[in-house]
RODO-2510 file (C-alpha; in nm, 4 decimals, decimal comma):
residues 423
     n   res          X          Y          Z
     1     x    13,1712    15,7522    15,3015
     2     x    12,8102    15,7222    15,4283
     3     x    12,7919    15,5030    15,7552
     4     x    12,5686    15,2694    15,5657
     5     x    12,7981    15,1991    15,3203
     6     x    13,1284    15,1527    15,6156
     7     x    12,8778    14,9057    15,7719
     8     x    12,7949    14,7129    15,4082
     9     x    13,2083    14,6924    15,4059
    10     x    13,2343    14,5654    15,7107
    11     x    12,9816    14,2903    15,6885
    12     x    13,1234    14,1861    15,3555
    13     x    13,4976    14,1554    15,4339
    14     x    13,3658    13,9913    15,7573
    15     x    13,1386    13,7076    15,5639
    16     x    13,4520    13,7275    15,3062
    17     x    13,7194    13,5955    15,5413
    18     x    13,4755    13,3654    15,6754
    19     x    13,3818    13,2080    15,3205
    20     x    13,7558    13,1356    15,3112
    21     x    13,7920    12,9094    15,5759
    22     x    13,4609    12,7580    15,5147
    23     x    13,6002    12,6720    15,1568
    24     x    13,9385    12,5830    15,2917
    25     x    13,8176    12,3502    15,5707
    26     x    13,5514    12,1809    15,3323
    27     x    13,8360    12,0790    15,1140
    28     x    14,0639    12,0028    15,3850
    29     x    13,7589    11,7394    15,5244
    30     x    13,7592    11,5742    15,2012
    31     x    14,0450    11,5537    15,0907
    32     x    14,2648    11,4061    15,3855
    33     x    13,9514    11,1446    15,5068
    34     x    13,9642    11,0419    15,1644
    35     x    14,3216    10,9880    15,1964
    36     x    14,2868    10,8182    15,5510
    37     x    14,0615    10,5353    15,3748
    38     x    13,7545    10,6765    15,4167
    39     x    13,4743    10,5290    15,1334
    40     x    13,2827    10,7825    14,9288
    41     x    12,9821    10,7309    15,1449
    42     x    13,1244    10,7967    15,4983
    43     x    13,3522    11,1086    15,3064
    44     x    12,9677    11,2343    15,2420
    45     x    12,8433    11,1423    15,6037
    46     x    13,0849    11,3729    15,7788
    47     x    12,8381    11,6792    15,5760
    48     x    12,5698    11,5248    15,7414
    49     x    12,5476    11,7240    15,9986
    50     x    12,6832    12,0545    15,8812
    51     x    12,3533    12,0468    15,6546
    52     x    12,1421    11,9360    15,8743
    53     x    12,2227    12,2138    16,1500
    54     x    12,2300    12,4493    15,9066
    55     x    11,9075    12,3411    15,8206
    56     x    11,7930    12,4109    16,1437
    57     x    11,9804    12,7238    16,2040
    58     x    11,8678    12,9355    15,9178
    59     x    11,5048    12,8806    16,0427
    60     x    11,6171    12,9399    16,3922
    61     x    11,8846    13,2137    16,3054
    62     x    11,5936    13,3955    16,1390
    63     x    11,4008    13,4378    16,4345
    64     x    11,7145    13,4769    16,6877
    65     x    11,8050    13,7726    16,4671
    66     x    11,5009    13,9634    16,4449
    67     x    11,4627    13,9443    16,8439
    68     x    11,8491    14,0141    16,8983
    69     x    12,0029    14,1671    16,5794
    70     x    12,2145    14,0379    16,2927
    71     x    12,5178    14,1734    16,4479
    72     x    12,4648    13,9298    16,7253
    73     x    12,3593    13,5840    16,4705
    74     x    12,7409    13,7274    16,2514
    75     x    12,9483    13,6516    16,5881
    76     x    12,7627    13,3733    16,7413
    77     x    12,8628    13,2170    16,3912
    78     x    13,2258    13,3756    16,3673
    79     x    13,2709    13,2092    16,7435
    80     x    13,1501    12,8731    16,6570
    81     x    13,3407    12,8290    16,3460
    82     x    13,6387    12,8970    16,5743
    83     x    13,4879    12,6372    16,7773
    84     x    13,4731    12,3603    16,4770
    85     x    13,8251    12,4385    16,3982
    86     x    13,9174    12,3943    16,7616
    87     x    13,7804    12,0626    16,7772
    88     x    13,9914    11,9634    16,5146
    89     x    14,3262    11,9956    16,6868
    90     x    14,3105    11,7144    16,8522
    91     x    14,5219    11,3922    16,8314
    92     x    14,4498    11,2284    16,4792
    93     x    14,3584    10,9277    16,6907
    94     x    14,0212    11,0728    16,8123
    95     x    13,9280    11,2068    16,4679
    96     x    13,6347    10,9123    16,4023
    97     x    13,3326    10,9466    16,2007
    98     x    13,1137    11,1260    16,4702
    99     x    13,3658    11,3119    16,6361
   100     x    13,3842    11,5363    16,3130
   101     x    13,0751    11,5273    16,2103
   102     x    12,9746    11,6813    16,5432
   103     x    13,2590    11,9192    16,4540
   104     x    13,1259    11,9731    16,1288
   105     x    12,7804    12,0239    16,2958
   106     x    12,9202    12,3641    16,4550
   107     x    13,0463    12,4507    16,1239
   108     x    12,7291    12,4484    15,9103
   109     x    12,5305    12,6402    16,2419
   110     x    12,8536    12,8948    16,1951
   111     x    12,8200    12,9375    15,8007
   112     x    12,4212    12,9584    15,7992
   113     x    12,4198    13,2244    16,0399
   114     x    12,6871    13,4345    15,9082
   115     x    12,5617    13,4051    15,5621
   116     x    12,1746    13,4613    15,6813
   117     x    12,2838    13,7922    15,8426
   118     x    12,4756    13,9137    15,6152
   119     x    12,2614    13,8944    15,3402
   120     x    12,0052    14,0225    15,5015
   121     x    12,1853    14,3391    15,6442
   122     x    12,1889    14,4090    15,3169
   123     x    11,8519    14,5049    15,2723
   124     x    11,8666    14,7176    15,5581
   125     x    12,1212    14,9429    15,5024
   126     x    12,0183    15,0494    15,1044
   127     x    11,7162    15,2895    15,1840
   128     x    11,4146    15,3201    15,0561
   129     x    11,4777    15,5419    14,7434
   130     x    11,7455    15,3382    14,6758
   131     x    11,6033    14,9382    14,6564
   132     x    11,5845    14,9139    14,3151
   133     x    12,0122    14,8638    14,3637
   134     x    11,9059    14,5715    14,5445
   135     x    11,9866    14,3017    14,2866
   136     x    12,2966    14,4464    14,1821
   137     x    12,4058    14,4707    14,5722
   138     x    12,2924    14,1285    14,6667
   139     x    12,4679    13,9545    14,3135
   140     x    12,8175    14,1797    14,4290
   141     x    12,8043    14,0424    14,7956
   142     x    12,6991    13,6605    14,6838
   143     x    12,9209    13,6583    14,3625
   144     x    13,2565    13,7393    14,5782
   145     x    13,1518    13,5472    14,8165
   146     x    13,1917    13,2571    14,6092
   147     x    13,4665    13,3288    14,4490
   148     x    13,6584    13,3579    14,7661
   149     x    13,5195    13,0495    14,8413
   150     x    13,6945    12,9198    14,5650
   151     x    14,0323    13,0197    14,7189
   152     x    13,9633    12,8762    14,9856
   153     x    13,9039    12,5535    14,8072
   154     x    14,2267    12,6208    14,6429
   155     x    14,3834    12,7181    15,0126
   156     x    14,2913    12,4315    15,1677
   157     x    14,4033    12,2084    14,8900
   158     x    14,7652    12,3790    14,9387
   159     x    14,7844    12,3946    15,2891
   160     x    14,7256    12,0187    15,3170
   161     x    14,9734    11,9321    15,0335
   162     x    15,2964    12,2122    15,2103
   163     x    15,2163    12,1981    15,5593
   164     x    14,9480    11,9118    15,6456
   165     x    14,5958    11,9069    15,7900
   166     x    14,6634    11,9976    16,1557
   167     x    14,9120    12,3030    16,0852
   168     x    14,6421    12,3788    15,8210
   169     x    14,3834    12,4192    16,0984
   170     x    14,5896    12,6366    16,2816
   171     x    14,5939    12,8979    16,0237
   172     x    14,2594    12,9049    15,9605
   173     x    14,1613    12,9608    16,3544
   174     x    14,4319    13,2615    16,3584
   175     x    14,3064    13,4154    16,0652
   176     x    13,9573    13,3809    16,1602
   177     x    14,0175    13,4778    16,4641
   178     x    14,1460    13,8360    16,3336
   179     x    13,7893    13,8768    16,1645
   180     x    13,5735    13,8334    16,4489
   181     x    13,7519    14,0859    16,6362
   182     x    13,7722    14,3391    16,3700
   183     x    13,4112    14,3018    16,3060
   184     x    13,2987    14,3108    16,6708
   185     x    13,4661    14,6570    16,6854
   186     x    13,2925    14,7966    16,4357
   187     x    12,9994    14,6764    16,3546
   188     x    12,6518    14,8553    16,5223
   189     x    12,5403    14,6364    16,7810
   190     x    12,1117    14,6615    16,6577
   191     x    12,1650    14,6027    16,3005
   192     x    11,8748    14,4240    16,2082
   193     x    11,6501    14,3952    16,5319
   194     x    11,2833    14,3723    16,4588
   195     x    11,0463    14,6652    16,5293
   196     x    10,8609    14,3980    16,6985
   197     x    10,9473    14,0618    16,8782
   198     x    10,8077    13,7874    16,6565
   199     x    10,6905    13,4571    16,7828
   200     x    10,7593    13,1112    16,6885
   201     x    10,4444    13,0471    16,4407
   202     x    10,5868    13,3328    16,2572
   203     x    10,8661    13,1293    16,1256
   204     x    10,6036    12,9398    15,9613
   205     x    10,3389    13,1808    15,8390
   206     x    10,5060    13,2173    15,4692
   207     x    10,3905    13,3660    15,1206
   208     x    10,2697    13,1430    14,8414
   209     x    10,5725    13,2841    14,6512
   210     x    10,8346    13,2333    14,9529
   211     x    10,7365    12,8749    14,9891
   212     x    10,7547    12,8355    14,6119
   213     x    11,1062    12,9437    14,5717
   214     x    11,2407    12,7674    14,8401
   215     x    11,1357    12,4543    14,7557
   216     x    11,2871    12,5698    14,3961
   217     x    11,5948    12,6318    14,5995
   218     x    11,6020    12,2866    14,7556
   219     x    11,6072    12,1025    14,3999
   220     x    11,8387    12,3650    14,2707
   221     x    12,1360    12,3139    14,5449
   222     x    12,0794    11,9760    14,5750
   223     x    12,1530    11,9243    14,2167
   224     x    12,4635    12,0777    14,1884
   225     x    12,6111    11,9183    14,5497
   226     x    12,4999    11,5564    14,4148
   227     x    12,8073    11,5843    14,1705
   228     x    12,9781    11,8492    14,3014
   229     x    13,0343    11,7751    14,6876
   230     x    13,2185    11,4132    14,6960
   231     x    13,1514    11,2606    14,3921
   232     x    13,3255    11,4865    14,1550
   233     x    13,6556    11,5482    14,3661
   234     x    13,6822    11,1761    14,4379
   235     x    13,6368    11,0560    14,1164
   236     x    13,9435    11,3308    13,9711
   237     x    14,1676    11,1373    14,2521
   238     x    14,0427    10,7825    14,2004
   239     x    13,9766    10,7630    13,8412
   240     x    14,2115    11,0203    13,6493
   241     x    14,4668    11,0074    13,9440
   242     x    14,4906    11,4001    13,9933
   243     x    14,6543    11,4914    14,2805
   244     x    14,5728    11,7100    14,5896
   245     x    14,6766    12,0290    14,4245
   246     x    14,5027    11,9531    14,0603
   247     x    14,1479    11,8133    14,2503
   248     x    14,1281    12,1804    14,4802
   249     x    14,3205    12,4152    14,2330
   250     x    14,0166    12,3077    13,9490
   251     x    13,7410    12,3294    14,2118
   252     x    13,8429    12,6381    14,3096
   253     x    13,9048    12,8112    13,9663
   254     x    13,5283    12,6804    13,9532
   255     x    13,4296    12,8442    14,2383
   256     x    13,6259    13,1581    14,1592
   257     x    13,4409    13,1735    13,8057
   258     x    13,1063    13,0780    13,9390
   259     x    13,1295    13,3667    14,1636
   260     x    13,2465    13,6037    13,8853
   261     x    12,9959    13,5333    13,6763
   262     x    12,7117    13,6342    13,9861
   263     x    12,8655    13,8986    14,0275
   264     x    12,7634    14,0262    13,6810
   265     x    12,4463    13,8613    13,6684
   266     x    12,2165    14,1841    13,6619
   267     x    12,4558    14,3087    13,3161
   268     x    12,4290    13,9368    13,1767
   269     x    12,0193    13,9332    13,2377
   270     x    11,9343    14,2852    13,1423
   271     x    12,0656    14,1818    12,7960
   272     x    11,7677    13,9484    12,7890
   273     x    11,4781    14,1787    12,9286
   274     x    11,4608    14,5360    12,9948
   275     x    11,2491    14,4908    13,3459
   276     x    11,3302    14,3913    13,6982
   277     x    11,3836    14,0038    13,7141
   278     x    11,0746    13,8208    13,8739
   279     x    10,9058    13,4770    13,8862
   280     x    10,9834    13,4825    13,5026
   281     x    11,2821    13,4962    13,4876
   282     x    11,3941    13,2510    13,7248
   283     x    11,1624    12,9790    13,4946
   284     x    11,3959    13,1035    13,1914
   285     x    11,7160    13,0665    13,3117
   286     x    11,6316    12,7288    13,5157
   287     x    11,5030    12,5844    13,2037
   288     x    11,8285    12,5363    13,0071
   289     x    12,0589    12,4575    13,2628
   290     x    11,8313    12,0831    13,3480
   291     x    11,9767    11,9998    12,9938
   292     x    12,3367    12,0347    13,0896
   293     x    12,4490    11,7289    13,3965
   294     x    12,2749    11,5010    13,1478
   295     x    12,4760    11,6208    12,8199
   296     x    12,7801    11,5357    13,0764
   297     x    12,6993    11,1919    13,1620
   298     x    12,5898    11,1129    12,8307
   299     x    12,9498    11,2747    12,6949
   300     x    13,1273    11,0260    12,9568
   301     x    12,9064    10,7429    12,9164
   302     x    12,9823    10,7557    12,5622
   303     x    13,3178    10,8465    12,5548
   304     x    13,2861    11,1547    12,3381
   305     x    13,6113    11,3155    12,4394
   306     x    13,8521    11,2433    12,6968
   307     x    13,6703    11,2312    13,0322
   308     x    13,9235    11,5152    13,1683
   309     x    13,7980    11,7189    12,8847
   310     x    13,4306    11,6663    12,9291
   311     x    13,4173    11,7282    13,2835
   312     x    13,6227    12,0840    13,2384
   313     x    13,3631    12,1900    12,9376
   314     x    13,0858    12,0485    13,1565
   315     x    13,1768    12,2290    13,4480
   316     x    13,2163    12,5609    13,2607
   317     x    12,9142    12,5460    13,1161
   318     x    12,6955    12,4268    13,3955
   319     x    12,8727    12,6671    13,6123
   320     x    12,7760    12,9706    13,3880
   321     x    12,4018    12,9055    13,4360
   322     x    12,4056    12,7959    13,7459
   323     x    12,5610    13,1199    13,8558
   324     x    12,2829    13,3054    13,6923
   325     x    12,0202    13,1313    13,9064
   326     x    12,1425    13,1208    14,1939
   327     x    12,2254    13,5099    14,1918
   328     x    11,8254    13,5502    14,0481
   329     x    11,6866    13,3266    14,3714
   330     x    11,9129    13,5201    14,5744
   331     x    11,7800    13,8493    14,4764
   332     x    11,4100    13,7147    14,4153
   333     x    11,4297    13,6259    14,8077
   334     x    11,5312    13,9551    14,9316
   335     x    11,3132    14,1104    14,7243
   336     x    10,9790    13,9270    14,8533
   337     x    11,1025    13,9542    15,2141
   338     x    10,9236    14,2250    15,4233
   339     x    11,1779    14,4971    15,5028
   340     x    11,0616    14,4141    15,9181
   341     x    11,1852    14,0941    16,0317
   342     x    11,4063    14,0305    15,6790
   343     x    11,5919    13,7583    15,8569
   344     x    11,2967    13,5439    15,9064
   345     x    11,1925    13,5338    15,5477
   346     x    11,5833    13,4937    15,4262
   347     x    11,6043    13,2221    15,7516
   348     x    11,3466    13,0217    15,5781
   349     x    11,4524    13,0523    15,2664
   350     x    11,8042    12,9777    15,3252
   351     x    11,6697    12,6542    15,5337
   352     x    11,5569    12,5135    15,2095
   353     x    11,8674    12,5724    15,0722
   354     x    12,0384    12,4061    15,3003
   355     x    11,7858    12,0959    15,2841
   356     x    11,9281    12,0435    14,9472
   357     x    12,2193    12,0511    14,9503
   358     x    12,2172    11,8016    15,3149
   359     x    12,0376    11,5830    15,0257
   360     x    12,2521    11,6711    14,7874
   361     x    12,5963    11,5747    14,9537
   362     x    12,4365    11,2577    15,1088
   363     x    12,3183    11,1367    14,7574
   364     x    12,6587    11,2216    14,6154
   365     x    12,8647    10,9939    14,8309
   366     x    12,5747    10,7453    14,8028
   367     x    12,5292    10,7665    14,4180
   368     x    12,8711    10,7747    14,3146
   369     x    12,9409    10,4324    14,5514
   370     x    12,6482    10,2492    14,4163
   371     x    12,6706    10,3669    14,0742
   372     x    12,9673    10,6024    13,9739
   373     x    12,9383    11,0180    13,8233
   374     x    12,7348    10,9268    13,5501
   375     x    12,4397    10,8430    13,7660
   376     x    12,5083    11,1378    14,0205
   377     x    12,4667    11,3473    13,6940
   378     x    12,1571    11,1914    13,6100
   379     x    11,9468    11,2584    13,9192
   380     x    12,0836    11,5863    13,9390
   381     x    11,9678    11,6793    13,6177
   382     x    11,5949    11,5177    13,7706
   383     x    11,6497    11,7530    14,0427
   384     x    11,6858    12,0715    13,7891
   385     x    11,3273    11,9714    13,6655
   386     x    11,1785    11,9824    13,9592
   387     x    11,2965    12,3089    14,0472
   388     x    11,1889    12,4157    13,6696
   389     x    10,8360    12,3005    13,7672
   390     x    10,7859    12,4874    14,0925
   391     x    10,9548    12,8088    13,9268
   392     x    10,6416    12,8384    13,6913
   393     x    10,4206    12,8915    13,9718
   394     x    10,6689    13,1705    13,9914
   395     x    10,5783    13,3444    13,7380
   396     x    10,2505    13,5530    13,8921
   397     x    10,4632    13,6328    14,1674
   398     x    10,6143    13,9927    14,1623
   399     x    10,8716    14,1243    14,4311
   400     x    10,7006    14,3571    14,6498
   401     x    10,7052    14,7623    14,6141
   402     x    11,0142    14,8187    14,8031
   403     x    10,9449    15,1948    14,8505
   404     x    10,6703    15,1825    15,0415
   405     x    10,6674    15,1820    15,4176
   406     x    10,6431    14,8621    15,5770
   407     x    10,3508    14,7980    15,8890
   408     x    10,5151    14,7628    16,2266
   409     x    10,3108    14,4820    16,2876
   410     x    10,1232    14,2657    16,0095
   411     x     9,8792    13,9392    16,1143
   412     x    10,0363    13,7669    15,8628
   413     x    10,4184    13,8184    15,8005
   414     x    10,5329    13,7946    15,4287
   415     x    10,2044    13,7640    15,2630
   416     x    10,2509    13,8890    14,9216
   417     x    10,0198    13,9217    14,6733
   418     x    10,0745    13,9379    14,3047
   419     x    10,0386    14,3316    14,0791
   420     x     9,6903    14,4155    13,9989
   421     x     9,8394    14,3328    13,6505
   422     x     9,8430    13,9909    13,7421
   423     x     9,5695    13,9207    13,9052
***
């Protein structure tokens, strides 16, 4: 086994057993405040800041890692999950609205960071003769990603239903816990440091076609957490009366499916065009999935089939296509990224991201209060045409030649400029 490839390992089961008490906790947060009398609304506000710091970390975390390596970003975010679980251990008395969303603040700084480095180690370890694995790599490591994610929605579903939401905590620290030490062990301590030390305006100084698909990004997460976030689980519990166990055990076979299905994105889009994805293909796929939240609101509003029924077809669907995209952007951003200084390009991009969905889950809990799923559905299929919009300036966009050298130093980082067959 090459070294690259023991390093790929590492960073995957480390960013795996992560994802699973990121999932697990999630749930966990929803769940039992719902269940302590919590509205919709302030369910959604303790996501506030987990979003919004993980806003600000994955433009941060993008700079901290090319001036100190993405083996240092993967612990600092290892630790302060640890930290966020921590926090919750105390007496159920002091667990108020900005206690854990300060809480939940560490946790989104601890997810964005892990996730930003380790999807951009990725790029680093696959040499140059061998980028044109790159999508298939990235859609492995960001399809079981999410399906463990699912678990963990499952996880933390079960835990609070057999052994309740401190105990639950407990085992997710321990566990955890286990992860950051294996991975401090053996992962190499420079992965990822920049050739040279960038400066702050560089986390600004972006490509026409990195700006593009991040604000494609932003519409494209922040539809699916409108629904998805509090709005969907609390109207399983409220309105069909499913239990703990039912509401996490069907998010999570969601999850679990969703990530299957990026994992074998690159077979399901090769069936559909014999080149490389670019700009293009992100505007096909997008297109057909705007149709889909609407289709489910207008299946519920009319009562078309029983509303357990619609939401399960709905959520397959929807799911399927979603999956697609999201494993195309995620490729499409590693791809444009300049090999030097990856993590600023992914930081940014992954900012975006998490810009939606901080709008997404705030709109979800506000939505669904003021006007129940149906609506929630509705703006998140508006959100979907947005991102359809921005994805055609997409389409003149082509990843860069990943063979060729990169400068040490450029004037302007990630400038890329479209094939002389585009021009």
């Amino acid at each position: 086994m090459s070294h690259a490839l023991r390093q790929y390992i590492m960073v995957t089961l480390s960013y795996w057993g992560f994802t699973i008490t990121d999932g697990a906790l999630r749930m966990l947060v929803v769940l039992y405040f719902h269940q302590l009398g919590y509205s919709p609304f302030e369910v959604a506000a303790l996501f506030l800041f987990y979003e919004f710091f993980g806003m600000v970390t994955n433009l941060f975390g993008g700079w901290l890692a090319a001036r100190t390596g993405l083996n240092t970003t993967l612990h600092i975010g290892l630790t302060l999950q640890m930290l966020a679980l921590g926090m919750l251990l105390v007496d159920p008395s002091w667990l108020s609205v900005i206690y854990v969303m300060a809480a939940q603040a560490l946790s989104g700084i601890a997810k964005d960071l892990n996730k930003m480095s380790a999807k951009s180690s990725i790029k680093l370890l696959l040499p140059d003769n061998a980028q044109g694995k790159l999508y298939h790599w990235i859609a492995l490591l960001t399809g079981s990603k999410n399906t463990l994610k699912g678990a963990g929605f499952f996880l933390g579903a079960l835990l609070l239903s057999s052994i309740g939401f401190r105990a639950a905590i407990v085992v997710l620290f321990l566990g955890l816990m286990l992860v950051c030490i294996a991975s401090f062990l053996l992962l190499d301590r420079g992965m990822g440091k920049s050739q040279y030390q960038p400066k702050f305006h560089d986390l600004f100084s972006k490509s026409p076609a990195i700006n593009r698909l991040s604000a494609a990004r932003f519409f494209l997460f922040g539809s699916r957490d409108i629904w998805f976030v509090v709005a969907l689980p609390v109207y399983l519990q409220s309105e069909l009366n499913w239990d703990y166990t039912a509401v996490g055990s069907l998010l999570a076979l969601w999850i679990i499916a969703y990530g299957a299905v990026q994992a074998v994105a690159p077979k399901i889009t090769a069936r559909f065009s014999t080149h490389k994805p670019d700009g293009k293909t992100a505007l096909h796929w997008v297109l057909p999935l705007s149709l889909i939240p609407a289709a489910i609101a207008l299946a519920l509003h009319y009562t078309l089939a029983a509303p357990a029924v619609i939401i399960i077809i709905g959520l397959a669907v929807f799911g399927i296509l979603f999956a697609i995209n999201s494993s195309l952007h995620s490729y499409l951003i590693v791809a444009y990224a300049q090999r030097d200084g990856v993590s600023l390009d992914v930081g940014f991009y992954y900012m975006a991201n998490a810009a939606g969905r901080l709008a997404g889950s705030l709109l979800s809990g506000l939505i669904y209060q003021w006007q129940g799923l149906e609506a929630c559905m509705l703006v998140a299929s508006g959100f979907i045409v947005a991102a359809c919009l921005l994805s055609m300036g997409l389409a003149k966009h082509q990843p860069q030649t990943l063979n060729q050298p990169c400068p040490v130093k450029t004037k302007a980082r990630g400038s890329i400029s479209p094939s002389p067959s585009n021009n």
